[in-house]
C-alpha positions in Angstrom: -23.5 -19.1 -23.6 -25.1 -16.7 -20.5 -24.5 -13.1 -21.6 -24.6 -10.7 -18.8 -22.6 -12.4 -16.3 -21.2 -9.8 -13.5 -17.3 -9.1 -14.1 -15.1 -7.7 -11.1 -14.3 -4.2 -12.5 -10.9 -2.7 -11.5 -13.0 0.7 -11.3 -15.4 -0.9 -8.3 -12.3 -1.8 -6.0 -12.5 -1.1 -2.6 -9.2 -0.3 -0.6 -9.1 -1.0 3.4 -6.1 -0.7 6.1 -6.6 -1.7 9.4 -4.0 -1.2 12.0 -2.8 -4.5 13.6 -2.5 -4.0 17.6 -0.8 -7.3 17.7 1.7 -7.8 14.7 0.6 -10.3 12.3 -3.3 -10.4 13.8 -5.7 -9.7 11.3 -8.2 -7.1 12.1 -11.7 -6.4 10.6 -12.0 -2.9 8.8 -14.3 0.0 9.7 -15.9 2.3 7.4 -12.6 5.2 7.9 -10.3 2.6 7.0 -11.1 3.2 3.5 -8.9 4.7 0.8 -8.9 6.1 -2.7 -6.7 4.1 -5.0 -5.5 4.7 -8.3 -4.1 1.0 -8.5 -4.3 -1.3 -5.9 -2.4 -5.0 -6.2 -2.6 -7.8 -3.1 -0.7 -11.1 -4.4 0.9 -14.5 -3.2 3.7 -16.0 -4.5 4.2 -20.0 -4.0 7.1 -21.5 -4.6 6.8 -24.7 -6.1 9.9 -26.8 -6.6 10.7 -29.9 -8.7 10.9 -33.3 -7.7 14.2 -34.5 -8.3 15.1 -37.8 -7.4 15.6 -40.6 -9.5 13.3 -41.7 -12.0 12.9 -43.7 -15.5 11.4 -40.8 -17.6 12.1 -38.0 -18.5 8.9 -35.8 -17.4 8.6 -34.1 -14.1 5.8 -36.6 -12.1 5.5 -34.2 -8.8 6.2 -31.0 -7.4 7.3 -30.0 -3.3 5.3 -27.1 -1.8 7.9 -24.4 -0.7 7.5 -20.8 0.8 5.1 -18.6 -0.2 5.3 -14.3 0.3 2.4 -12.3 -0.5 3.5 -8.7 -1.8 1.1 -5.9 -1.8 1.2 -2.2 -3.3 -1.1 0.7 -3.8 -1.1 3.8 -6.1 -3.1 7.1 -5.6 -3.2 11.0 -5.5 -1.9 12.9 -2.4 -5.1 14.0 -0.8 -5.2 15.7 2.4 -8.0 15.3 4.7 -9.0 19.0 3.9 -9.3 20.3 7.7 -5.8 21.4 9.2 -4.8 19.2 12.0 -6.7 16.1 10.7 -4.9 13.5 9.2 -5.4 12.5 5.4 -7.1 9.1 4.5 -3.5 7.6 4.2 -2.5 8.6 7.3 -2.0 4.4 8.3 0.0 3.5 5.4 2.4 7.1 5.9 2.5 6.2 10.1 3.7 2.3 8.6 6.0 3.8 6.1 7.7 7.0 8.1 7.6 5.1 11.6 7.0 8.7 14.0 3.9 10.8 13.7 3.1 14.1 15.5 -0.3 15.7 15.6 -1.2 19.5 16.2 -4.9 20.1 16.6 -5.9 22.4 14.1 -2.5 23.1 12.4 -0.8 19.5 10.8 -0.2 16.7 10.4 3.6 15.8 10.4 5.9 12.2 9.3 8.7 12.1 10.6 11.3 9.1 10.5 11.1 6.6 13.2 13.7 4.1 14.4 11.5 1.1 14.6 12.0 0.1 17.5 8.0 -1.8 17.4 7.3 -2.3 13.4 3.3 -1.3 12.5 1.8 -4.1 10.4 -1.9 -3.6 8.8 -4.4 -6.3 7.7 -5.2 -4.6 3.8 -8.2 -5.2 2.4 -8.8 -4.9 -1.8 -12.7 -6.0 -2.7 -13.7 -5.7 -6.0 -17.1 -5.8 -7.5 -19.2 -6.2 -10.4 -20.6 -2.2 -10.5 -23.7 -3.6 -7.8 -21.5 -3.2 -4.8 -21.9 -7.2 -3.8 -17.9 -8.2 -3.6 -17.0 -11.1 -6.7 -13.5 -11.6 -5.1 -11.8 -10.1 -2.5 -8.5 -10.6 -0.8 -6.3 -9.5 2.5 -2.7 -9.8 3.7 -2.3 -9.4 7.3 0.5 -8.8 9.0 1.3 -6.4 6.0 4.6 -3.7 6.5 5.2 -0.7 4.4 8.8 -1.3 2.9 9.0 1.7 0.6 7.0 5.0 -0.2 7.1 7.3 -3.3 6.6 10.4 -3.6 6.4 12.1 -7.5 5.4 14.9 -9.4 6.2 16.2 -13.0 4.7 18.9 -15.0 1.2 19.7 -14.5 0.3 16.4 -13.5 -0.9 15.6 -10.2 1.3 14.5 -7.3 1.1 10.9 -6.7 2.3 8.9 -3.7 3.2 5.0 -4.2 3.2 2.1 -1.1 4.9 -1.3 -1.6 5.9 -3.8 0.7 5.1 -7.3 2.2 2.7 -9.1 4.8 2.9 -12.6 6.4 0.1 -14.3 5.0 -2.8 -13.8 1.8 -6.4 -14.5 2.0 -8.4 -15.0 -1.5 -12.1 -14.8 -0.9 -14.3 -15.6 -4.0 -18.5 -16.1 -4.0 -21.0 -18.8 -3.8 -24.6 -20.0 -2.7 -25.4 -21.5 0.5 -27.2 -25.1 0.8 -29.5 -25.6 3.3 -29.6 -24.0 6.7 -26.9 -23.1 9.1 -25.7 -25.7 11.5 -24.5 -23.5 14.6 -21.8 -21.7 13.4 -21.4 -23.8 10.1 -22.7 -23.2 6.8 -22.6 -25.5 3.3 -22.3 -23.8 0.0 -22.4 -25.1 -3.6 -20.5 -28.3 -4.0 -16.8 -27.7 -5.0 -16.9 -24.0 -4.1 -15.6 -23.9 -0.3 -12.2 -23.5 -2.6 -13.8 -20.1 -3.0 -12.9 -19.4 1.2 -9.9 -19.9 3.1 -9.2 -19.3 7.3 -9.6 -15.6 7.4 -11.9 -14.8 4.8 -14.3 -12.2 5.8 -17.8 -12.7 4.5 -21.6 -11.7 4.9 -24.1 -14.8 4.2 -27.3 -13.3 2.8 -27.8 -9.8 4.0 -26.2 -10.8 7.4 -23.4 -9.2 7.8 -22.9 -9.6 11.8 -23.6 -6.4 12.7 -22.4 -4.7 10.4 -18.6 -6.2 10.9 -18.8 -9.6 9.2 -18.2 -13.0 9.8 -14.6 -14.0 10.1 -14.3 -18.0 8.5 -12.6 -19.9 11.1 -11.9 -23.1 9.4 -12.9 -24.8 6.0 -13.8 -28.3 5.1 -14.5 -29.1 1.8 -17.8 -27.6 1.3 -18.7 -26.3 5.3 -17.2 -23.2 6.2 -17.0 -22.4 10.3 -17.5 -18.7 11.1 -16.8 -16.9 14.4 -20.8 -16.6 14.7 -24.3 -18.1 13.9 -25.2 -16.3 10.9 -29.2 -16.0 10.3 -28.7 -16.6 6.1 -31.3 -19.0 4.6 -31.0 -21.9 1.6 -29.8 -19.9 -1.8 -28.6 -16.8 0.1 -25.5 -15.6 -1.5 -22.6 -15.9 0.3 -19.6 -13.8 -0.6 -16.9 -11.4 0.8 -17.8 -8.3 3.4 -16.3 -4.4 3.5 -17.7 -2.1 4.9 -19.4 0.9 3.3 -16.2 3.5 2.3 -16.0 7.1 4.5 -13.0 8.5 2.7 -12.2 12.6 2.8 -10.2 15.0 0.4 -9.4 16.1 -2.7 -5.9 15.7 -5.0 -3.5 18.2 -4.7 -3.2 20.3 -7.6 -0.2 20.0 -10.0 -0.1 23.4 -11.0 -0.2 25.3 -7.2 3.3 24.6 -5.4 6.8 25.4 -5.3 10.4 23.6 -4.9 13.6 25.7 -3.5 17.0 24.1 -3.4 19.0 26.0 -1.2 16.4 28.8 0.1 15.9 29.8 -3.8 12.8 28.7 -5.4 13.5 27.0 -8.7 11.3 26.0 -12.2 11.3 22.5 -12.2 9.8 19.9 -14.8 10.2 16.7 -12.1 10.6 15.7 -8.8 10.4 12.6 -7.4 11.6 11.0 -4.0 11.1 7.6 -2.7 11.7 6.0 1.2 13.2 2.4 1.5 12.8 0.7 4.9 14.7 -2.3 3.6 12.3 -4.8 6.3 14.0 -8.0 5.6 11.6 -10.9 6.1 12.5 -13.5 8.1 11.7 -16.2 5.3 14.5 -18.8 5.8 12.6 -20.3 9.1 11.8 -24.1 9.4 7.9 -25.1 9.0 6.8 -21.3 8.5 4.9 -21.1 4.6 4.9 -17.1 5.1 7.9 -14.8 6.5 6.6 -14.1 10.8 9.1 -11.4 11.6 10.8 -8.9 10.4 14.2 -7.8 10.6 14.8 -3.7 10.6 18.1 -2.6 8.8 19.3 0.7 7.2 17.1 2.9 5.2 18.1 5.1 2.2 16.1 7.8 1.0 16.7 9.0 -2.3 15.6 10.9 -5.3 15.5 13.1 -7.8 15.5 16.4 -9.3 14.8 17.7 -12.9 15.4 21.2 -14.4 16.0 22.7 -17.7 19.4 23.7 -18.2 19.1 27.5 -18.0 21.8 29.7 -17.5 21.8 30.8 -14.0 20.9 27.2 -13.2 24.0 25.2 -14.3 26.1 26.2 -11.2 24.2 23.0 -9.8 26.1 20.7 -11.9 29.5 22.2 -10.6 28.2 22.0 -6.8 27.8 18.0 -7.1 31.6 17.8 -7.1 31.7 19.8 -3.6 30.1 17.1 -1.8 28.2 19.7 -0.1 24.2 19.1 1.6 21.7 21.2 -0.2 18.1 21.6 1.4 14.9 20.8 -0.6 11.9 21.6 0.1 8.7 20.9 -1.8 5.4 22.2 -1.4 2.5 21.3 -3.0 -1.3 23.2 -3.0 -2.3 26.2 -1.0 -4.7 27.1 2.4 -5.6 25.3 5.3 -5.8 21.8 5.3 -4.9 21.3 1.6 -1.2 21.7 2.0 1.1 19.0 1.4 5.5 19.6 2.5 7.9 17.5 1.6 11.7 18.2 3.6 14.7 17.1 2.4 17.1 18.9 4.7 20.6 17.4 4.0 20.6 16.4 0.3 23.9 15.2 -1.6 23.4 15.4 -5.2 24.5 12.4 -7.2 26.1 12.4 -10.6 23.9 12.1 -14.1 24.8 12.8 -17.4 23.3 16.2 -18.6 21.1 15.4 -21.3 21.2 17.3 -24.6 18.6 16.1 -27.2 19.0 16.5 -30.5 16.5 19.7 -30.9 14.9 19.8 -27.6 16.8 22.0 -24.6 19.0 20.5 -22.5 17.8 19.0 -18.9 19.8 18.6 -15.8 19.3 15.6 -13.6 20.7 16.1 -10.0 19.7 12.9 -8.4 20.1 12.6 -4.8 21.3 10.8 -1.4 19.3 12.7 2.0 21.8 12.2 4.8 20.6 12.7 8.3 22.2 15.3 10.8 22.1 13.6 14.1 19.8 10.7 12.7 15.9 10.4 11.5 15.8 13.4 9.9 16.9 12.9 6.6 12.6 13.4 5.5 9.4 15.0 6.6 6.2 15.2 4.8 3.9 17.4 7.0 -0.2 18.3 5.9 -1.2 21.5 7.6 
């Protein structure tokens, strides 16, 4: 048995989003669409249903293709860009998720809630390789929406922001050799490893890499893959997925410098968490379509929650849920220039939880809540400044 054989690393992986002018169109990444990642998780599901006509025996002889989604999501710190008035490194995934962006030179960075009138899809890269930077499988969704972003923070631990949501088609990309020459804009790799590239697979053959962009595999067959250019790759070349080299900015906000005040008063706190649900329905029920091609945009709901130690002066929150009243939040995390994260909960309704008394430990209040808009989209802001 070889020893030694390279291993994609989840520490190695390489995180992309390009914005899609057209909806649905996949687009190559640059260097700046990189990101840090904590966790980072691009999948298909296929649906595969049972044959079920009539039959002498008992086993299952055949199975039906049916549709297919492809789910994405993405973990990491909340890091601002560092410079006041330029946008953090997730600034494409917050624009997808909040739907309305401002910009002040030199002072913030503010999302804001959008109606959606014109959704923002993204082709998302993840590449991940064996610790020599030379990609051993790589994948994409395009067409990729942001259905819901989390926000949390507890203790001392550092703020962490969360992206799920869905796209409307996936892209594996795995590694071979390539036999022989190019033909044109065709190459041949190792027999039975063209399964290794699909339509949309972005690759470099050898140490061309067009450019510096990739080549973009227009169509497979069997062992010949087609690329949108004559690559200049030699017999025994490696062929295997293309990203760009990362140009990421910023540094985690720090769980121990920040504040939270519910009603203008600041408060200790031991947890805060908030989380923003588009609800995109996918237009999945369509006639001869594998992937969803659409979206539909319906109600959001924002919601979250608040943890405290039940101190004295603090229970009066538990009697104010039964007033029904709105109660502003607002949370800030770090300090200075550039390295100052907001979050805005203007209209808050706290929800009802059970005050929880352990047997030794003190007693923690819960107020989870509903934001409610004043005249409509402002329900949240996050703002870097």
């Amino acid at each position: 048995m070889a020893c030694g054989n390279p291993h994609a690393l989840g520490r190695t992986q390489r995180f992309y989003v390009a914005y899609e002018t057209v909806c649905g169109t996949q687009v190559r990444p640059v260097s700046t669409d990189a990101l840090k990642v904590l966790n980072a998780s691009l999948a298909v599901e296929q649906e595969r249903k049972s044959r079920d006509d009539k039959r002498l025996t008992r086993s299952l002889l055949e199975r039906i293709t049916g549709k297919a989604s492809a789910p994405w999501s993405a973990e990491m710190y909340v890091l601002p860009s560092g410079v006041a008035g330029t946008p953090p490194d997730a600034h494409l995934l917050l624009y997808g998720a909040f739907g309305a962006y401002t910009n002040t030179p030199g002072t913030s960075d503010a999302y804001t809630l959008g109606s959606f009138t014109a959704l923002r899809t993204h082709s998302i890269y993840a590449s991940t390789d064996g610790g020599d930077g030379d990609p051993i499988v790589q994948e994409m969704i395009d067409g990729a929406l942001v259905d819901t972003w989390g926000l949390s923070v507890s203790g001392g631990d550092e703020p962490k922001m969360t992206f799920e949501g869905w796209g409307f088609g996936h892209v594996h990309t795995g590694n071979s050799l390539q036999v022989g020459a190019p033909v044109g804009n065709d190459i041949t790799v190792t027999a039975g490893e063209g399964a290794n590239f699909e339509v949309g697979s972005l690759i470099q053959a050898g140490s061309d890499d067009n450019g510096g962009t990739g080549f973009l595999v227009t169509a497979v067959s069997g062992d010949t893959l087609t690329l949108d250019a004559a690559p200049t790759s030699v017999n025994a070349d490696p062929v295997r997925g293309f990203v760009p080299a990362e140009t990421t900015a910023g540094n985690p906000v720090n769980g121990v410098i920040g504040s939270i005040s519910i009603d203008g008063t600041v408060l200790p706190i031991t947890a805060f968490d908030v989380t923003l649900n588009n609800q995109f329905k996918p237009t999945d029920d369509e006639a001869f379509e594998q992937y969803p091609t659409d979206a539909i945009v319906q109600r959001r709901t924002v919601t979250g929650n608040v943890s405290m130690r039940a101190r004295k002066d603090q229970i009066l929150k538990l009697g104010q849920r039964k007033l029904f009243g709105t109660h502003p939040i607002v949370v800030t995390m770090g300090t200075g220039a550039g390295t100052t994260v907001t979050v805005n909960v203007p209209y808050a309704e706290y929800d009802f939880a059970a005050l929880e008394v352990p047997e030794a430990d003190e007693a923690v209040i819960s107020l989870p809540f509903t934001a409610l808009g004043s005249s409509g989209d402002d329900e949240l802001s996050l703002v870097f400044a």
